[in-house]
C-alpha positions as a printed Julia matrix, in Angstrom:
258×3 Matrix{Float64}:
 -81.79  100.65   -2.59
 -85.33  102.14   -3.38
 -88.17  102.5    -6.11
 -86.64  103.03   -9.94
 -88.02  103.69  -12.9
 -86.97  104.32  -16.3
 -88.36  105.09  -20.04
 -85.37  104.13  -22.07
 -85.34  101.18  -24.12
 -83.74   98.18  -22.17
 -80.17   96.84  -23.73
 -79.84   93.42  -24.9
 -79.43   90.73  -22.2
 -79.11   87.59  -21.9
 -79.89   84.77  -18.73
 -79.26   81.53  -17.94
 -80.64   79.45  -14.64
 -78.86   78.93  -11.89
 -79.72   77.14   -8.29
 -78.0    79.09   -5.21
 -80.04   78.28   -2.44
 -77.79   79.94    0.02
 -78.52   83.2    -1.46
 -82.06   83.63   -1.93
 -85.71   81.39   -1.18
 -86.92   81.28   -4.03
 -86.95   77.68   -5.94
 -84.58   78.98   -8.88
 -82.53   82.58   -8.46
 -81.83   84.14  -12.2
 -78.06   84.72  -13.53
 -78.59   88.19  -15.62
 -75.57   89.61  -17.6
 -76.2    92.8   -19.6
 -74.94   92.61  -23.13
 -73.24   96.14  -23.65
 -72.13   96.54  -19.52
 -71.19   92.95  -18.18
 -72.7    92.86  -14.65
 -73.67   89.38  -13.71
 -76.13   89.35  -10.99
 -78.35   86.76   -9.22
 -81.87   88.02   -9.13
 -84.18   87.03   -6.24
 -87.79   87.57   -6.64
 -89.33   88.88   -3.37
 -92.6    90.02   -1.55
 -91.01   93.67   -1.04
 -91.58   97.09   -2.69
 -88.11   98.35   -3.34
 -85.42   97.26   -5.33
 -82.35   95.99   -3.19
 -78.9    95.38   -4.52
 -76.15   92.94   -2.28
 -72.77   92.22   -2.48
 -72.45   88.93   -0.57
 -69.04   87.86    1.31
 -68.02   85.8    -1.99
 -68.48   89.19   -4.34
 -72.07   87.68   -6.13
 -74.18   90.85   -6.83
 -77.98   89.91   -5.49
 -80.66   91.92   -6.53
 -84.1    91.41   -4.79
 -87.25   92.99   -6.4
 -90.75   92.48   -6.56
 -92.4    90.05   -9.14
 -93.73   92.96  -10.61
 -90.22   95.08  -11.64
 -89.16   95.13  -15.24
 -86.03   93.34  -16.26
 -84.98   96.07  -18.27
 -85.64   98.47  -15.02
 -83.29   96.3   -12.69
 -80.95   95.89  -15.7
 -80.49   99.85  -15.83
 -80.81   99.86  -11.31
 -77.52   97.03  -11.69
 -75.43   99.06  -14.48
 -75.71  102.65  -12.95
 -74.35  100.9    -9.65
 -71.52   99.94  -11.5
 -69.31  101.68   -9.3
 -70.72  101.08   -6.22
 -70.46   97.65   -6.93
 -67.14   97.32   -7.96
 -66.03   99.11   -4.68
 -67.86   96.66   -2.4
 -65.9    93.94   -4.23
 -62.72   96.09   -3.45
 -63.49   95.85    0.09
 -64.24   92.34    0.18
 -61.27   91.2    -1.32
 -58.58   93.51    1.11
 -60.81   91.74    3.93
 -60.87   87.97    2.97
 -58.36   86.34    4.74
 -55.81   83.83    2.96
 -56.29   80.09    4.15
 -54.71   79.47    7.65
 -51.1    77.94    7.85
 -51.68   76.99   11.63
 -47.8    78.34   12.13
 -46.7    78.12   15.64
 -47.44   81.91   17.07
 -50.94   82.28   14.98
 -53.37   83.7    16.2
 -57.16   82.5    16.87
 -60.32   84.07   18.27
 -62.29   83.19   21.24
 -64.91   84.85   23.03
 -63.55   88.09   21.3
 -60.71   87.48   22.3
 -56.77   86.28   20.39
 -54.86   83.13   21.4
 -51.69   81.8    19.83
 -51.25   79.02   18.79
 -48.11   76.3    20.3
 -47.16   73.94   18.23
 -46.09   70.92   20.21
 -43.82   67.56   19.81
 -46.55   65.51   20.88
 -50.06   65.59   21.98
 -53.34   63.42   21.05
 -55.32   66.58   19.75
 -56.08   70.7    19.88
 -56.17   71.78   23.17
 -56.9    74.96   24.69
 -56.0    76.27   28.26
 -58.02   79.82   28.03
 -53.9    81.2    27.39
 -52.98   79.43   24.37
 -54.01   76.4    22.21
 -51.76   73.55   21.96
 -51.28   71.05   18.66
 -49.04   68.66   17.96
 -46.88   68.85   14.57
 -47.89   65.5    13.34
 -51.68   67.04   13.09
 -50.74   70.57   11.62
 -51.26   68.85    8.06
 -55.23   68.8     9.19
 -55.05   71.18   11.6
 -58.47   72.92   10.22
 -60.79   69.74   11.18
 -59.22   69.8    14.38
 -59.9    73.34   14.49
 -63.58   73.68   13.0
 -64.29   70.51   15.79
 -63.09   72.27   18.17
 -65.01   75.79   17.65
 -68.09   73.5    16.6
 -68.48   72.12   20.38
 -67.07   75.31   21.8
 -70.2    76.96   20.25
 -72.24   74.61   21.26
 -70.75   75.04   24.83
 -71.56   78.59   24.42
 -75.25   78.61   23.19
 -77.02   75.76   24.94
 -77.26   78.45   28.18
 -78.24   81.04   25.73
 -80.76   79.33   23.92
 -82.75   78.12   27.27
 -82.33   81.41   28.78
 -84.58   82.87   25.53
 -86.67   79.64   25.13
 -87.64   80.7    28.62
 -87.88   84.4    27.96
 -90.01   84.44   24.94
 -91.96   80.95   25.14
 -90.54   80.01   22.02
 -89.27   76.29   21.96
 -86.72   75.33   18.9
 -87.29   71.84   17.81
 -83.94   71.64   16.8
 -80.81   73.37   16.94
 -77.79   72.48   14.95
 -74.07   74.17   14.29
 -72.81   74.89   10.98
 -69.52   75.99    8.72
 -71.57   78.76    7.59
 -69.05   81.99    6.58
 -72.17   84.07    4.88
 -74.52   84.03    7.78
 -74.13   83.88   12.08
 -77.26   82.12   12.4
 -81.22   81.67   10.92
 -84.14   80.36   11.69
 -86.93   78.59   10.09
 -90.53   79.14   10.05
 -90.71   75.26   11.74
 -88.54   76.74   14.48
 -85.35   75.28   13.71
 -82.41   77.23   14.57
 -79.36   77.08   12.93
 -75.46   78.8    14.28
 -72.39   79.17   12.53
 -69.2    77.86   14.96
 -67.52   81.18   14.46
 -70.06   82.36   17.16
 -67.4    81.03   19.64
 -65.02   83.67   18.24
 -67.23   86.42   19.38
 -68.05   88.23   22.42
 -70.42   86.48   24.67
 -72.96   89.47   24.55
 -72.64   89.4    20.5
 -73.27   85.86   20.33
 -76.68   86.65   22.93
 -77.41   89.17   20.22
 -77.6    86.54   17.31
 -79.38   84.41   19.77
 -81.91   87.16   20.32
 -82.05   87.54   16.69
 -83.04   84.22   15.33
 -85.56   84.05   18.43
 -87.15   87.2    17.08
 -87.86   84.99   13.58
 -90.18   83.03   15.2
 -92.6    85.96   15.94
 -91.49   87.52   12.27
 -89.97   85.71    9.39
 -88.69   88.85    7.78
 -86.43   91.9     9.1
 -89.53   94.5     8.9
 -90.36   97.06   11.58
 -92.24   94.83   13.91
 -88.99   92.81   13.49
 -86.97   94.81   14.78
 -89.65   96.02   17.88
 -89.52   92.67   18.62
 -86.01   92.49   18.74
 -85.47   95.91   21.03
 -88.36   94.42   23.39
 -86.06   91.71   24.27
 -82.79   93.67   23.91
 -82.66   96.98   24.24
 -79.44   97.93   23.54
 -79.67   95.53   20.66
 -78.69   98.76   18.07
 -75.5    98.93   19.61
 -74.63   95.09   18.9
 -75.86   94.85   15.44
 -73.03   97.59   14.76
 -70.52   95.96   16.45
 -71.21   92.92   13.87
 -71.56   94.81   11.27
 -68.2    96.88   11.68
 -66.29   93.84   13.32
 -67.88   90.69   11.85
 -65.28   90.46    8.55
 -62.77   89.9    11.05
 -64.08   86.28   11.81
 -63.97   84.91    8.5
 -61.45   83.09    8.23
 -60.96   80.39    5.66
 -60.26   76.89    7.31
């Protein structure tokens, strides 16, 4: 990331539009392939100064610049990252997990922690005992709704506390809060103050789920991750540094796919 420039004569390219509006704000994102060096990138316009290169979770290359960057400048930025970017999708692809087979023994995550999973002759649902979970063979066919319903209330469980405790601590009052399926983000937050979790919050610690809490909370003061941001942030939690590793070093391990 950071300020390019270049003198050379842009290569060919070629774009087409495409809609992705869980990747960037903007009303349409731009699909750029380069002619003579195939990269295919989604290009978000943005009020920033530096260019900004992403590999999401899914492998899509995001580049966020300002409106006033040459195409042919982030077309050169995307091709000498070449290699940076195919190692990122290296990574990504050793850490996606295959589709769960919800085999008895399995394990699952709560509260940072790893349960099995029993399979069971009979039974009217999932259950969970804070030792194991429990589910009957006749529902292993559709085992992930059972499982995604269950998380979904278990994160609710876990947040409702957490989410007064800060409406309390910072005077900011969400009008709504809702729980998603979201695998690319733990939470947001919208300039209304709406707040939005993913259910794999339930997988996490209980002071890494605060965190995210803390997090989307600081939005509502600053709709952007700039230095007041993050001041924000460390006024409410100071030890927040320490947490925002943990996610970043830890957090691949919770994405499952359901």
């Amino acid at each position: 990331m950071g300020e390019i420039s270049f003198s050379q004569n842009a290569p060919l390219f070629k774009k087409q539009f495409h809609h992705n509006s869980s990747i960037g704000k903007c009303k349409h994102d731009i699909l750029f392939s380069l002619m003579q060096n195939p990269i295919p990138y989604h290009l978000v316009r943005a009020s920033r100064r530096t260019v900004g290169l992403q590999v999401t979770r899914e492998g899509d290359v995001v580049v966020r610049a300002p409106s006033w960057t040459r195409l042919a400048t982030i077309d050169r930025f995307v091709a000498e990252k070449a290699g940076w970017i195919q190692l990122q999708k290296t990574r990504i692809s050793q850490r996606r997990s295959p589709r769960r087979q919800f085999a008895d023994g399995d394990l699952f995550w709560v509260d940072g922690l790893c349960f099995p999973l029993r399979l069971c002759e009979s039974g009217r649902g999932l259950g969970f005992d804070e030792v194991e979970f429990r589910l009957p063979i006749a529902l292993r066919d559709r085992g992930h709704l059972h499982f995604l319903q269950w998380y979904k209330r278990r994160t609710q469980a876990v947040l409702e506390p957490l989410v007064a405790k800060w409406s309390a601590c910072t005077g900011f009052e969400p009008v709504r809060v809702t729980y998603n399926s979201s695998k690319s983000r733990w939470g947001s937050a919208t300039s209304k103050r709406a707040l939005n979790f993913s259910f794999r919050l339930a997988m996490v610690p209980l002071e890494i789920a605060e965190y995210i809490v803390v997090h989307e909370f600081a939005h509502f003061a600053h709709m952007n991750h700039s230095v007041h941001f993050w001041k924000q942030v460390r006024l409410w939690l100071p030890d927040y540094a320490q947490k925002d590793r943990w996610i970043r070093q830890h957090g691949w391990q919770f994405g499952w796919e359901f």
